[in-house]
DRENDO-1510 file (C-alpha; in Angstrom, 1 decimal, always signed):
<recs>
REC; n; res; u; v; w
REC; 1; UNK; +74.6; +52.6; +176.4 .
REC; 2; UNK; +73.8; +52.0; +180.1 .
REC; 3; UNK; +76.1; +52.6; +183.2 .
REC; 4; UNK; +77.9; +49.0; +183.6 .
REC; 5; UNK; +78.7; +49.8; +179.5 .
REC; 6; UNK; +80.3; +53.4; +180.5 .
REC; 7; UNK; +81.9; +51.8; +183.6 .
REC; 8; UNK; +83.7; +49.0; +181.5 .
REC; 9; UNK; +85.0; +51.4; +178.7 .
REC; 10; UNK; +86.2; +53.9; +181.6 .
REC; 11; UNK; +88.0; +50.7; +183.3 .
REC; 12; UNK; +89.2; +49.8; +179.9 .
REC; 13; UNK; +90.7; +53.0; +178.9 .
REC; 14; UNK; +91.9; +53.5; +182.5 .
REC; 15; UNK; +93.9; +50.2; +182.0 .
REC; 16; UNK; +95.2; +51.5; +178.6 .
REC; 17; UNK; +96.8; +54.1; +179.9 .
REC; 18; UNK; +98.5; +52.5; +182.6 .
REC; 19; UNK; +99.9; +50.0; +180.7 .
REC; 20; UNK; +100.7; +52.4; +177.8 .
REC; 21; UNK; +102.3; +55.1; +180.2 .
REC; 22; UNK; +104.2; +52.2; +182.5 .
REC; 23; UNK; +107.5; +51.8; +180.7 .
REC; 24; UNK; +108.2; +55.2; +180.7 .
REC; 25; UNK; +107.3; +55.7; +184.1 .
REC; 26; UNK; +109.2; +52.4; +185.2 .
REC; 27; UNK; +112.3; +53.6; +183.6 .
REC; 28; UNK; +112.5; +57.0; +185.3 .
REC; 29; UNK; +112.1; +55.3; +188.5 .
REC; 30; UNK; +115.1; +52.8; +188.5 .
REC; 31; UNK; +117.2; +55.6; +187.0 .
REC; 32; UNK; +115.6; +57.6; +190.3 .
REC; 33; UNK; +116.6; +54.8; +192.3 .
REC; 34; UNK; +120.0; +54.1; +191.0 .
REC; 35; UNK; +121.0; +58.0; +190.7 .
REC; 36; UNK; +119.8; +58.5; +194.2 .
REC; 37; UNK; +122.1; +55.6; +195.4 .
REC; 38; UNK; +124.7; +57.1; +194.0 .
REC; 39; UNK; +123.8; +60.5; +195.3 .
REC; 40; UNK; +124.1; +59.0; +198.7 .
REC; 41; UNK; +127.1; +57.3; +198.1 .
REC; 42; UNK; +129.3; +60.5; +197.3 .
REC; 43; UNK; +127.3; +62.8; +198.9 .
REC; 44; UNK; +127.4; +65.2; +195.8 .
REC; 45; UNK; +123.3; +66.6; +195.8 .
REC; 46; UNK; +122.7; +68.6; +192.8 .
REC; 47; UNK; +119.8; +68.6; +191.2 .
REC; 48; UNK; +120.4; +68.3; +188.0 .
REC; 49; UNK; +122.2; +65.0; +188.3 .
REC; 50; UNK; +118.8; +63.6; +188.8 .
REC; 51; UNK; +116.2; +65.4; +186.6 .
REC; 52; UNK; +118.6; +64.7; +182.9 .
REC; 53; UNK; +119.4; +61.0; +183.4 .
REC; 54; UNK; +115.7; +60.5; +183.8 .
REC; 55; UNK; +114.5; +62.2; +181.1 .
REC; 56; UNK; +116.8; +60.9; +179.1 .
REC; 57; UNK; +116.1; +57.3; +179.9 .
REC; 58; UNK; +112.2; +58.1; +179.5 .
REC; 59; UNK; +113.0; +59.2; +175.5 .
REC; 60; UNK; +114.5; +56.3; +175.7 .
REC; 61; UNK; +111.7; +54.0; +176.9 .
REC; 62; UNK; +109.5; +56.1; +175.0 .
REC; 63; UNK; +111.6; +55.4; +171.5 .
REC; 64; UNK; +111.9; +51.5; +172.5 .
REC; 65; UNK; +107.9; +50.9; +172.9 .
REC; 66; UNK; +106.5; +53.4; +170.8 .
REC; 67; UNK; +105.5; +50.1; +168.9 .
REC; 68; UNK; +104.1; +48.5; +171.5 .
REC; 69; UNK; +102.1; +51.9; +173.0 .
REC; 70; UNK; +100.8; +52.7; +169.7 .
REC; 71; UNK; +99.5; +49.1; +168.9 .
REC; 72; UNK; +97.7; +48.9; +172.4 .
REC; 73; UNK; +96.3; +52.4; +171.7 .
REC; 74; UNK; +95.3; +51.6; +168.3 .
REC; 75; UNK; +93.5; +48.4; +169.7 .
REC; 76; UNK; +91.8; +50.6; +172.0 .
REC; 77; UNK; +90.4; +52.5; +169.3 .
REC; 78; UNK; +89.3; +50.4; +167.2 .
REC; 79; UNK; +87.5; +48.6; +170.2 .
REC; 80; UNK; +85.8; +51.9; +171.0 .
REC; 81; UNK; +85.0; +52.3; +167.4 .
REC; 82; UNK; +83.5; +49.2; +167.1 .
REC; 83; UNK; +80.8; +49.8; +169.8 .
REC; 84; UNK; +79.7; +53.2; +168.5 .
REC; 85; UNK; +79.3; +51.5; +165.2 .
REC; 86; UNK; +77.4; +48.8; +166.6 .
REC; 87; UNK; +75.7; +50.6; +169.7 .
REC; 88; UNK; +77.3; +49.0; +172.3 .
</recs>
């Protein structure tokens, strides 16, 4: 294993977890955006209003592409497997 092979799986498993983590993390933020609108709208600021809707909407997200998160992990794996098997 040399450096441009540690560099790619680092880029790789960076890229994973962007991709894995990004419906969760897209969800809380248009239930940000659309709580904070309506924050503005009637004025009413608690804090509360804003922290349950989003963490209810990233179970949510989470429940929806658990599928899809686990697969693209599992691929990840099994990829990272592969090249200890096979010494990169």
């Amino acid at each position: 294993m040399n450096e441009a092979d540690t560099i790619e799986l680092l880029q790789r498993a960076i890229m994973t977890v962007l991709i894995v983590a990004g419906p969760a993390v897209m969800s809380a933020m248009l239930v940000g955006i659309v709580v904070a609108l309506i924050q503005a709208l009637t004025q009413v600021q608690e804090m509360t209003l804003t922290f349950v809707p989003k963490i209810i909407a990233m179970f949510g997200a989470i429940a929806l592409s658990a599928p899809y998160m686990g697969g693209k992990i599992y691929a990840f794996t099994e990829e990272v497997y592969a090249k200890i098997v096979t010494g990169f």
